[in-house]
C-alpha positions in Angstrom: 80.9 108.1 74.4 78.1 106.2 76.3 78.2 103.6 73.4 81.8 102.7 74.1 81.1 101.9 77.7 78.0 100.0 76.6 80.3 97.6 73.9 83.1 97.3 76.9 80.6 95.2 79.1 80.2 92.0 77.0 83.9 91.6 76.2 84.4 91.9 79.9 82.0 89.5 80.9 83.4 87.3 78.2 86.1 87.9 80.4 84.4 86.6 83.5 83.9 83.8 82.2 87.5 82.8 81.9 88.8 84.0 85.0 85.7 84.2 86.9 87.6 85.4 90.5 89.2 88.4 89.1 88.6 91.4 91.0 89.7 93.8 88.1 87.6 92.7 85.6 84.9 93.2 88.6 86.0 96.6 89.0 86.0 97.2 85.1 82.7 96.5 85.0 81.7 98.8 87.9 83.1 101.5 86.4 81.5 100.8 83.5 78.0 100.9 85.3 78.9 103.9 86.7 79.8 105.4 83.7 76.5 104.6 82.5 74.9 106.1 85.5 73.5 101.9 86.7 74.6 102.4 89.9 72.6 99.0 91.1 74.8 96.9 88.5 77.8 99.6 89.7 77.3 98.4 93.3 77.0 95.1 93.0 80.2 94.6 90.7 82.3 96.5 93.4 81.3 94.5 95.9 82.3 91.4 94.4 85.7 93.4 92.9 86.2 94.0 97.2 84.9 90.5 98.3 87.9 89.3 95.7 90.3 91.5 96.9 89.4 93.1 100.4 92.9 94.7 100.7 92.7 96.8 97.5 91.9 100.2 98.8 90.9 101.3 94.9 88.2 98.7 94.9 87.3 99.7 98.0 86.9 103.6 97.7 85.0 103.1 94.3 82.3 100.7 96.6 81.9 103.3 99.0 81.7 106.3 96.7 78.4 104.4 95.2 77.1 103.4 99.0 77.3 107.4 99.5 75.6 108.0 95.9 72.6 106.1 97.1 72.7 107.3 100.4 73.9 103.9 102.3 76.1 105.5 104.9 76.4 102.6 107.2 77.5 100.2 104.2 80.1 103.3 103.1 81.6 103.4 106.8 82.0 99.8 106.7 84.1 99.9 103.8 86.2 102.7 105.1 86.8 100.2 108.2 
């Protein structure tokens, strides 16, 4: 299962390169890293899938749930703001 979340990330950045704003794709790929238990690559996808999209609440609970992983509680409060 690992493997398939591993040969989703360069077809996704392949992605990025096309439509290099797109906050789902950044999100994709967050969840991807998450999936693989990166949570540095996790985070800093979901932060641009947020800086894209501030609004979308999804975006925003997936950045915060990693913040809280790695115990950045002031960052995860932000995001609830």
């Amino acid at each position: 299962m690992m493997e398939d979340y591993e040969k989703a990330i360069p077809p996704y950045q392949k992605a990025l390169e096309i439509t290099p704003n797109n906050g789902g794709i950044f999100y994709a790929l967050s969840n991807n890293y998450q999936k693989l238990k990166d949570e540095t690559n996790a985070i800093i996808y979901a932060e641009k899938a947020v800086q894209q999209d501030p609004e979308n609440t999804t975006y925003g609970e997936l950045l915060a749930d990693l913040y809280v992983r790695k115990h950045k509680y002031e960052e995860a409060a932000r995001v609830y703001q």
